[in-house]
PDB file of N, CA, C and O in Angstrom:
ATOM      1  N   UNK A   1     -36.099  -2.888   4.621  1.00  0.00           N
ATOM      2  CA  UNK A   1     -34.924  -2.684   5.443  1.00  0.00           C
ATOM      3  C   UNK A   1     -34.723  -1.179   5.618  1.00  0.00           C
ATOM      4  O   UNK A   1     -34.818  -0.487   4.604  1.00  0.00           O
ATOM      5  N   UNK A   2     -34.522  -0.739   6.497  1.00  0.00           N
ATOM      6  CA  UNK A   2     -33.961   0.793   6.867  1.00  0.00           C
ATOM      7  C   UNK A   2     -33.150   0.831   6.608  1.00  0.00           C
ATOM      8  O   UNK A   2     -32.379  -0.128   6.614  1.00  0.00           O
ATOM      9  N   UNK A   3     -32.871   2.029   6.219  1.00  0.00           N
ATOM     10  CA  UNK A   3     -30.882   2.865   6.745  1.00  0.00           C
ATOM     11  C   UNK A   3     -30.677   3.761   7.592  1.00  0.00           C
ATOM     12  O   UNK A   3     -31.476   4.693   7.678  1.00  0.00           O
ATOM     13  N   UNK A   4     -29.754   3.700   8.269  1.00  0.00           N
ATOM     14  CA  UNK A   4     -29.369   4.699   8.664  1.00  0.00           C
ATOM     15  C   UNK A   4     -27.899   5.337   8.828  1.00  0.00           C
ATOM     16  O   UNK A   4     -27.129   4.379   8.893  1.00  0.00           O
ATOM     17  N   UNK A   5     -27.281   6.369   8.909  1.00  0.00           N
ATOM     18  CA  UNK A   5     -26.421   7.435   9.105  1.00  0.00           C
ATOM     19  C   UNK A   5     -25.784   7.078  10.588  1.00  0.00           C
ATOM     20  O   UNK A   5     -26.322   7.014  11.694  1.00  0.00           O
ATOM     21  N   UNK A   6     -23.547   6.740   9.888  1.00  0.00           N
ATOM     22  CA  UNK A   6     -23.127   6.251  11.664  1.00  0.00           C
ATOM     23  C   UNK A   6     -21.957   7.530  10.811  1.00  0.00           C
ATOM     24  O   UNK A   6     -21.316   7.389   9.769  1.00  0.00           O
ATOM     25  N   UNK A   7     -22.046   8.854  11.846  1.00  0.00           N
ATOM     26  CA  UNK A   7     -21.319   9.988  11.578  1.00  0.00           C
ATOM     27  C   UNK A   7     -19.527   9.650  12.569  1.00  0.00           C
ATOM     28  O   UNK A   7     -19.307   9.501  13.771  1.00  0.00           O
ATOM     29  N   UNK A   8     -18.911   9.648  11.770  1.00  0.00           N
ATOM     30  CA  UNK A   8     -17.596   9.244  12.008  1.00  0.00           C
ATOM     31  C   UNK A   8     -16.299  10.251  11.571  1.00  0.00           C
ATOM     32  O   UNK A   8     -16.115  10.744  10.458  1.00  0.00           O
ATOM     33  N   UNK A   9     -15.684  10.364  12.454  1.00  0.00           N
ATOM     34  CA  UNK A   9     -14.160  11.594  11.559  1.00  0.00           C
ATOM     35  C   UNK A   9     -13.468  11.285  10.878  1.00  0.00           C
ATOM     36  O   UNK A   9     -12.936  10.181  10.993  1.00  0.00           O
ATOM     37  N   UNK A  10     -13.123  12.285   9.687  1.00  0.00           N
ATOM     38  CA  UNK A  10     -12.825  11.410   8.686  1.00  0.00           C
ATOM     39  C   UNK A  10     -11.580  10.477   8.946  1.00  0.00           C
ATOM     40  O   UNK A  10     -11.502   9.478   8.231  1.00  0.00           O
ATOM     41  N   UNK A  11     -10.425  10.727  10.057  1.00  0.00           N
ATOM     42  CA  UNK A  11      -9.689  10.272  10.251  1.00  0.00           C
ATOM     43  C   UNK A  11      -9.754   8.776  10.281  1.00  0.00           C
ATOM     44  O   UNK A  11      -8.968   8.106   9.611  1.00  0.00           O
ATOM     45  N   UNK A  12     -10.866   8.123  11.200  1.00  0.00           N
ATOM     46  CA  UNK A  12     -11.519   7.390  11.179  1.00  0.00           C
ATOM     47  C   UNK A  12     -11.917   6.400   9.862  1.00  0.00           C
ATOM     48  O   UNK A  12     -11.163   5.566   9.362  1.00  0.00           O
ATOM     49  N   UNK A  13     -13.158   6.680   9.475  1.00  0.00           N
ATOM     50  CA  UNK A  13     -13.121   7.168   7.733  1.00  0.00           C
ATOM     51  C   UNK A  13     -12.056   6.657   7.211  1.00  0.00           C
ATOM     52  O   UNK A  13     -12.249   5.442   7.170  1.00  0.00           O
ATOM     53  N   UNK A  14     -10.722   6.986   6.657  1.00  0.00           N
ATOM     54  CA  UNK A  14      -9.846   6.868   6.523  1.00  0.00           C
ATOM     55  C   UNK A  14      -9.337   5.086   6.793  1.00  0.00           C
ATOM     56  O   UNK A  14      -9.540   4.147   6.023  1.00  0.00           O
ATOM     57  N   UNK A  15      -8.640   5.058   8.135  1.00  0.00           N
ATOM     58  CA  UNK A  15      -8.893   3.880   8.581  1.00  0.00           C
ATOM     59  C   UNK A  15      -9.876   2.812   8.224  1.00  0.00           C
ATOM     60  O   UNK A  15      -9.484   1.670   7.984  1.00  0.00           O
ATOM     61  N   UNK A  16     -11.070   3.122   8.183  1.00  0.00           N
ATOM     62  CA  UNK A  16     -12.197   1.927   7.561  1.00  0.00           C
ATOM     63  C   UNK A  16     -11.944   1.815   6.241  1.00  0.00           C
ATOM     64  O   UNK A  16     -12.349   0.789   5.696  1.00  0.00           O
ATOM     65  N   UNK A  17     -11.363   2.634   5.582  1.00  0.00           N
ATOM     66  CA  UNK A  17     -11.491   2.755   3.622  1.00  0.00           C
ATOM     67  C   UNK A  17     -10.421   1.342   3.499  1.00  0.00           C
ATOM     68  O   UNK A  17     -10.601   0.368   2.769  1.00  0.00           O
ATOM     69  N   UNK A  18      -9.375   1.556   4.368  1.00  0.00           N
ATOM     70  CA  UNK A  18      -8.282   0.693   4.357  1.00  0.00           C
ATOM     71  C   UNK A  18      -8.242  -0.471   4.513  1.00  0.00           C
ATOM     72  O   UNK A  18      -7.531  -1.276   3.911  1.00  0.00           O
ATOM     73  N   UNK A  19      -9.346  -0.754   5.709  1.00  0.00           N
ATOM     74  CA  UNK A  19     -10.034  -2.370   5.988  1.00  0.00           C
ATOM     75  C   UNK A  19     -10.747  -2.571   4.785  1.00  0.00           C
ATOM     76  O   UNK A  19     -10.449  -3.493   4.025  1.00  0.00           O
ATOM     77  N   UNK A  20     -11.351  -2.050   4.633  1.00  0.00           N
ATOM     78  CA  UNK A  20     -12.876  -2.364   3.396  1.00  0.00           C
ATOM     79  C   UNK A  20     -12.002  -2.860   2.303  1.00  0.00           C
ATOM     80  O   UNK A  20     -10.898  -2.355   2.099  1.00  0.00           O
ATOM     81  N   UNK A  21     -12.588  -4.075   1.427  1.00  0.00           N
ATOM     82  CA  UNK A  21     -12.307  -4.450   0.379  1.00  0.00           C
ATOM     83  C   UNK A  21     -12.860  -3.843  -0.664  1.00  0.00           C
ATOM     84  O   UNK A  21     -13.882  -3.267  -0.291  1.00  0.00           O
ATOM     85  N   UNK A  22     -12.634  -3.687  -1.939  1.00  0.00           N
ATOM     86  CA  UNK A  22     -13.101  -2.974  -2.859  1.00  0.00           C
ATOM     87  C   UNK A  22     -13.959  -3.550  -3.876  1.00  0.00           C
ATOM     88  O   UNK A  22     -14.153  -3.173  -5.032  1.00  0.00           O
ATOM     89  N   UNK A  23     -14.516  -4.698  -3.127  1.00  0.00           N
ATOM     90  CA  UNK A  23     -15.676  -5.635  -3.609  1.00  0.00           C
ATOM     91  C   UNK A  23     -16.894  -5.885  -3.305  1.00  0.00           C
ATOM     92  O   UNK A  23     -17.785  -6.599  -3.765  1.00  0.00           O
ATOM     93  N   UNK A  24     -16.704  -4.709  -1.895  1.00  0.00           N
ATOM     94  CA  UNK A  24     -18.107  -4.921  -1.074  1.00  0.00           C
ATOM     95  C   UNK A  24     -18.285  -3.820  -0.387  1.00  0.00           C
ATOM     96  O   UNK A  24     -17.426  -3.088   0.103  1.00  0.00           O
ATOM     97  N   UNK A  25     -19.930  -3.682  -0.356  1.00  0.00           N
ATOM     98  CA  UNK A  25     -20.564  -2.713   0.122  1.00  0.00           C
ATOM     99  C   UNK A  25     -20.381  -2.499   1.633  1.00  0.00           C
ATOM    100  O   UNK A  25     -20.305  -3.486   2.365  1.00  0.00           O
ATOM    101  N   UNK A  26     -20.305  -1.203   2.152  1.00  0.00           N
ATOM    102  CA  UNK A  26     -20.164  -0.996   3.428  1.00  0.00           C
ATOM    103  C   UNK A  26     -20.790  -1.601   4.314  1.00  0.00           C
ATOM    104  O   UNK A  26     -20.392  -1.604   5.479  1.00  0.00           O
ATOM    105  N   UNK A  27     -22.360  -2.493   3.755  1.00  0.00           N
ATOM    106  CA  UNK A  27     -22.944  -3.194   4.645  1.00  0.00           C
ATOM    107  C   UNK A  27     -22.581  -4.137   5.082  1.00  0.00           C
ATOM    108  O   UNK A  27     -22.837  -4.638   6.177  1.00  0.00           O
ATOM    109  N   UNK A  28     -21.409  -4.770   3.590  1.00  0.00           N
ATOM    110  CA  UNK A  28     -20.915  -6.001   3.732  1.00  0.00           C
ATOM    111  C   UNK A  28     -19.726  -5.479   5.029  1.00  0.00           C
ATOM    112  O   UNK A  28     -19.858  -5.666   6.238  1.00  0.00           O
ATOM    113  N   UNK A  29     -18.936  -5.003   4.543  1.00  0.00           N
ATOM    114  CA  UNK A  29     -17.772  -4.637   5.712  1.00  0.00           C
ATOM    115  C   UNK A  29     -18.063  -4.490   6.894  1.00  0.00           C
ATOM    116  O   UNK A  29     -17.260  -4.916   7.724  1.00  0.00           O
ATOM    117  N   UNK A  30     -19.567  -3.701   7.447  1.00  0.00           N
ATOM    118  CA  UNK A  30     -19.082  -3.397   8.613  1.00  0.00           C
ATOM    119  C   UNK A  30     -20.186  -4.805   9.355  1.00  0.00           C
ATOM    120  O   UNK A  30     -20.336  -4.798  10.577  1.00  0.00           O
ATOM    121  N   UNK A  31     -20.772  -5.749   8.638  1.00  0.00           N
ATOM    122  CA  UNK A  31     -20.955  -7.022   9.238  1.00  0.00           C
ATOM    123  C   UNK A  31     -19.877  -8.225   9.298  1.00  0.00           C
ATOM    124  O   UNK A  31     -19.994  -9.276   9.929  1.00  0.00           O
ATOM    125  N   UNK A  32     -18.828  -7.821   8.506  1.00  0.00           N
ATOM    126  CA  UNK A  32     -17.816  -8.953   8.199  1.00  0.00           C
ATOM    127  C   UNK A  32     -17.050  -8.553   9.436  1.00  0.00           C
ATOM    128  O   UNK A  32     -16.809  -9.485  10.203  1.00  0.00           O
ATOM    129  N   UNK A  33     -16.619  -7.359   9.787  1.00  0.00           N
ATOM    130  CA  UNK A  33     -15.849  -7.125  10.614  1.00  0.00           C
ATOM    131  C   UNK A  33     -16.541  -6.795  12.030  1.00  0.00           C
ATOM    132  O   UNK A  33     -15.924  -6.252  12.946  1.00  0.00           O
ATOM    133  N   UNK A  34     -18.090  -7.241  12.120  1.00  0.00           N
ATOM    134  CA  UNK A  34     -18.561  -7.118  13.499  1.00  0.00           C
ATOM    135  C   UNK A  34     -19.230  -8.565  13.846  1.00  0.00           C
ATOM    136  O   UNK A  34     -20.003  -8.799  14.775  1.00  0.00           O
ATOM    137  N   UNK A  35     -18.587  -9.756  12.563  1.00  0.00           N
ATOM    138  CA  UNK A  35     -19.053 -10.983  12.862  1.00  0.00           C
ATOM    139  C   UNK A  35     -18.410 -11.435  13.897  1.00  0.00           C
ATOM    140  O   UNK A  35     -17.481 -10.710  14.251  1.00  0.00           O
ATOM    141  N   UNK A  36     -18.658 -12.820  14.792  1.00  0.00           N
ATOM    142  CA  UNK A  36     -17.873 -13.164  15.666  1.00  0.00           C
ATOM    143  C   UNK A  36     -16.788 -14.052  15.465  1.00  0.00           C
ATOM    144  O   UNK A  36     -15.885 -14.168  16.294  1.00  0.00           O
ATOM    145  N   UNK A  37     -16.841 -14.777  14.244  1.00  0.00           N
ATOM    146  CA  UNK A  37     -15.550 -15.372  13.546  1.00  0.00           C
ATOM    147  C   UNK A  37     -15.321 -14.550  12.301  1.00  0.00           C
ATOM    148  O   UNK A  37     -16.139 -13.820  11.741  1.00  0.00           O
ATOM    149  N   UNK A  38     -14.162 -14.777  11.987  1.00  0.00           N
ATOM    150  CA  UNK A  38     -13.685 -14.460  11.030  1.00  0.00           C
ATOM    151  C   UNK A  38     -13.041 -15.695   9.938  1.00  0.00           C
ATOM    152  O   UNK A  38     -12.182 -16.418  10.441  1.00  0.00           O
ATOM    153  N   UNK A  39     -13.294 -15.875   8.958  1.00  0.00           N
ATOM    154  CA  UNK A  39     -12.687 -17.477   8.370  1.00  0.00           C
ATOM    155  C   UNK A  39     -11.429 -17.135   8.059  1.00  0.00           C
ATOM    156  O   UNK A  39     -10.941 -16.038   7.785  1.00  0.00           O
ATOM    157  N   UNK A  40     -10.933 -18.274   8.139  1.00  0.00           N
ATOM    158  CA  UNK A  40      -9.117 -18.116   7.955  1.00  0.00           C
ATOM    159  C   UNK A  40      -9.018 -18.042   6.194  1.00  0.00           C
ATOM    160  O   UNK A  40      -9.712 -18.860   5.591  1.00  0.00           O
ATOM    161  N   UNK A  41      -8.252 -17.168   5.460  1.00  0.00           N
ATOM    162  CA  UNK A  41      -7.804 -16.891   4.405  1.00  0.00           C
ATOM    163  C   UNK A  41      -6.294 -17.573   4.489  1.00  0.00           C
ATOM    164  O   UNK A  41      -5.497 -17.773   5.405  1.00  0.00           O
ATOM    165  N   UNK A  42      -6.309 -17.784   3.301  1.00  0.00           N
ATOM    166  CA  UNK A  42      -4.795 -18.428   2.636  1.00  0.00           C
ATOM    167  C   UNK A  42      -3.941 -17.457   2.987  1.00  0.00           C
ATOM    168  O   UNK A  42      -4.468 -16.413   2.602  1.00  0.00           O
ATOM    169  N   UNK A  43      -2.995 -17.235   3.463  1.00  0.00           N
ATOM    170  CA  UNK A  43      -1.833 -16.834   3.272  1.00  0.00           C
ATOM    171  C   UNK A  43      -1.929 -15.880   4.556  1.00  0.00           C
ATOM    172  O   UNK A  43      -0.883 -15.247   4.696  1.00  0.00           O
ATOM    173  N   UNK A  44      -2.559 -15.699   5.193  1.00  0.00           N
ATOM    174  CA  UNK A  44      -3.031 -14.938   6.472  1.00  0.00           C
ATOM    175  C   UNK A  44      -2.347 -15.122   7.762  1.00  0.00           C
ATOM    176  O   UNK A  44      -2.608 -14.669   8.876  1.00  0.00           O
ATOM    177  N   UNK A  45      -1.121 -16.133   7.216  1.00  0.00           N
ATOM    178  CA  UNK A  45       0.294 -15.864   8.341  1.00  0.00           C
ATOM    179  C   UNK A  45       1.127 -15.480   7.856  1.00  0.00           C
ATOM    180  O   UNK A  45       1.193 -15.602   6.633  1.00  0.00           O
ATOM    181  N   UNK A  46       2.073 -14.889   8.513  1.00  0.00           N
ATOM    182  CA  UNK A  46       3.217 -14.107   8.128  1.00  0.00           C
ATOM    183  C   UNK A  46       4.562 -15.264   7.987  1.00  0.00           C
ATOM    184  O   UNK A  46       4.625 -16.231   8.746  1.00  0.00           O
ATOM    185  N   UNK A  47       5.482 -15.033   7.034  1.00  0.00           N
ATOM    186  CA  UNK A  47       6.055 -16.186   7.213  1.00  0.00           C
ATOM    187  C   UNK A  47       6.918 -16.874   8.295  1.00  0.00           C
ATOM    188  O   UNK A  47       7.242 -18.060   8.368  1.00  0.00           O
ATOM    189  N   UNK A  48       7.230 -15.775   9.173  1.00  0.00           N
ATOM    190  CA  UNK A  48       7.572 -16.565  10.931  1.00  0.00           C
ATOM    191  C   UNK A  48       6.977 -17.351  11.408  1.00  0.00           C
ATOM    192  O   UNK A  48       7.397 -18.361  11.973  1.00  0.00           O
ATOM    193  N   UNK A  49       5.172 -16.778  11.150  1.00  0.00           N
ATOM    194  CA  UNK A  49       4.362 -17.504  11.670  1.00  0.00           C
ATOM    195  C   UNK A  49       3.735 -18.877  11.289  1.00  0.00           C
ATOM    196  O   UNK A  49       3.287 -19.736  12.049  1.00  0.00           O
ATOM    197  N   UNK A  50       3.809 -18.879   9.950  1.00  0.00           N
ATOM    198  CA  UNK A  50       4.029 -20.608   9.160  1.00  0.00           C
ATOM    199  C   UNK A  50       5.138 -21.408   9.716  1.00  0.00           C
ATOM    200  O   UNK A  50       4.977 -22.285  10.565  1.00  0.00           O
ATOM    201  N   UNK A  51       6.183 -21.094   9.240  1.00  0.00           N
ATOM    202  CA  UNK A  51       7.428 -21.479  10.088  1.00  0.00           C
ATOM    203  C   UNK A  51       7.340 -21.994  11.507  1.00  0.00           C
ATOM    204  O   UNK A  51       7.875 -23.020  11.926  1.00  0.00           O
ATOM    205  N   UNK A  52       6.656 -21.213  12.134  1.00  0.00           N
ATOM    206  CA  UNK A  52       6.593 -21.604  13.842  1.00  0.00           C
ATOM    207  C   UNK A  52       5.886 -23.036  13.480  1.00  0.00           C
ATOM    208  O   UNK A  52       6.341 -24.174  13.603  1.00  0.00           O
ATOM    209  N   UNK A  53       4.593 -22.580  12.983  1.00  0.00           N
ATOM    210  CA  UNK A  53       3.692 -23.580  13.098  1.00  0.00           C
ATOM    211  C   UNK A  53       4.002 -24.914  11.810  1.00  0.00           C
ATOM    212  O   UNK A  53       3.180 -25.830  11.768  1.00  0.00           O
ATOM    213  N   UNK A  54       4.762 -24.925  11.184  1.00  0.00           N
ATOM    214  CA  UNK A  54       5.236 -26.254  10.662  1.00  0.00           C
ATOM    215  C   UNK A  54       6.412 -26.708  11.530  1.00  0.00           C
ATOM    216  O   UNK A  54       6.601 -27.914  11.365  1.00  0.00           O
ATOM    217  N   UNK A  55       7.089 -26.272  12.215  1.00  0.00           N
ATOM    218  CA  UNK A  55       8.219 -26.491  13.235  1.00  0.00           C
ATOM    219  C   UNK A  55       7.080 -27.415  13.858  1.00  0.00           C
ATOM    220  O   UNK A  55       7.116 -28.582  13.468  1.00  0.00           O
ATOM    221  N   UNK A  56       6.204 -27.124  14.647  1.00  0.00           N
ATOM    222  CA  UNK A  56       5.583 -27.473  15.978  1.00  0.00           C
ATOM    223  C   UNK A  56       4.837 -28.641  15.128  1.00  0.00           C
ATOM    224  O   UNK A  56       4.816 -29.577  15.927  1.00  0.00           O
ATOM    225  N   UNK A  57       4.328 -29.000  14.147  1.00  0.00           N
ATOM    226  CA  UNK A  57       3.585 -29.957  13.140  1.00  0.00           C
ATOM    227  C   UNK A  57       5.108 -30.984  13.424  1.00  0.00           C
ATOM    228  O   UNK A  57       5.087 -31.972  14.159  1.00  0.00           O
ATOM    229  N   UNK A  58       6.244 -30.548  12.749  1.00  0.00           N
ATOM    230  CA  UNK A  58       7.261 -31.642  12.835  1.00  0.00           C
ATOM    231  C   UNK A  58       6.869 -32.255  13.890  1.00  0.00           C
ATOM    232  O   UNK A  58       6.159 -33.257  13.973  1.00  0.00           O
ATOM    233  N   UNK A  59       7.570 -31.345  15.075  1.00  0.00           N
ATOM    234  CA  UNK A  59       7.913 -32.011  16.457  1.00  0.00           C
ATOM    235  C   UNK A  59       6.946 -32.948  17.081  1.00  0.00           C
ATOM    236  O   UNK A  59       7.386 -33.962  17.623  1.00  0.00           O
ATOM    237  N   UNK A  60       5.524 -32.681  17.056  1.00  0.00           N
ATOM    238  CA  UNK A  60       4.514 -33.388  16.873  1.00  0.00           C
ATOM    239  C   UNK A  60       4.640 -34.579  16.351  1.00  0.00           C
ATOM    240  O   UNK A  60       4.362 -35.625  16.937  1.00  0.00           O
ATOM    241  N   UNK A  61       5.192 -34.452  14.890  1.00  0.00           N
ATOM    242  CA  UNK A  61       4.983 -35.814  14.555  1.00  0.00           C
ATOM    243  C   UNK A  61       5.871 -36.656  15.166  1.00  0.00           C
ATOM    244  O   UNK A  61       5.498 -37.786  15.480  1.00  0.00           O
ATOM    245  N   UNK A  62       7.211 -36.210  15.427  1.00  0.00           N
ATOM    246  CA  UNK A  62       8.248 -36.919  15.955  1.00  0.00           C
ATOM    247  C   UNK A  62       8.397 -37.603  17.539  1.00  0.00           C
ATOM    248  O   UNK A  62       9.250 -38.372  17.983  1.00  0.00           O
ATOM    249  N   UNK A  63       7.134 -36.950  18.219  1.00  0.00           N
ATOM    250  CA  UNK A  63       6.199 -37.015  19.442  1.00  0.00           C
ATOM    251  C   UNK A  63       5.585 -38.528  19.506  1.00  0.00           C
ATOM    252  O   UNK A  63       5.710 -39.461  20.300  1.00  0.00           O
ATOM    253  N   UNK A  64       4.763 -38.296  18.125  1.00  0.00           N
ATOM    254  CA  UNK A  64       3.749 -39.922  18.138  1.00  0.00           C
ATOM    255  C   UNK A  64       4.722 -40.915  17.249  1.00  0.00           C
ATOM    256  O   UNK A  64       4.055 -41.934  17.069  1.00  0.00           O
ATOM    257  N   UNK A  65       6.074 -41.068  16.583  1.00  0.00           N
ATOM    258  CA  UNK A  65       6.666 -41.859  16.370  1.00  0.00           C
ATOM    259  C   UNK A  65       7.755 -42.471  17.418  1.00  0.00           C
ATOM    260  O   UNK A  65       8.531 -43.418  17.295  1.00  0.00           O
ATOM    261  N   UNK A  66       7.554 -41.710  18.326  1.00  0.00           N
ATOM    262  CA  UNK A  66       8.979 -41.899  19.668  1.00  0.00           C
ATOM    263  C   UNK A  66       7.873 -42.675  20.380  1.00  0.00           C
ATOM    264  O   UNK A  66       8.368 -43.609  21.011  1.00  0.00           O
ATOM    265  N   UNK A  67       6.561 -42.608  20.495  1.00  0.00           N
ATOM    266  CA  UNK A  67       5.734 -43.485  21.352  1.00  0.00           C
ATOM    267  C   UNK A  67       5.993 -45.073  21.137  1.00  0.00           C
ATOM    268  O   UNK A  67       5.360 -45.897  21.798  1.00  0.00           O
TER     269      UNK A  67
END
């Protein structure tokens, strides 16, 4: 396998340190974050956004019991 050198400012830099987990190698990061899915993690809604989406689960259900 090769390597090579992607010259970036550190500002930049910076920003990526913040994405990157502190469990994995930069090779890992910058394929995780240039994959085309991403898998859903636990807790990876905000709680408005659970909320919305158990609201809309109710109403749903209350949808196929009114049938």
């Amino acid at each position: 396998m090769s390597r090579t050198s992607i010259p970036v400012d550190s500002s930049t830099k910076d920003l990526l340190d913040d994405l990157k987990r502190d469990d994995e190698t930069w090779d890992e990061f910058l394929t995780r974050i240039a994959a085309d899915e991403e898998p859903i993690e636990a807790g990876a809604w905000s709680t408005d956004e659970a909320e919305r989406a158990k609201e809309r689960v109710r109403k749903s259900r209350e949808n196929w019991d009114d049938r």
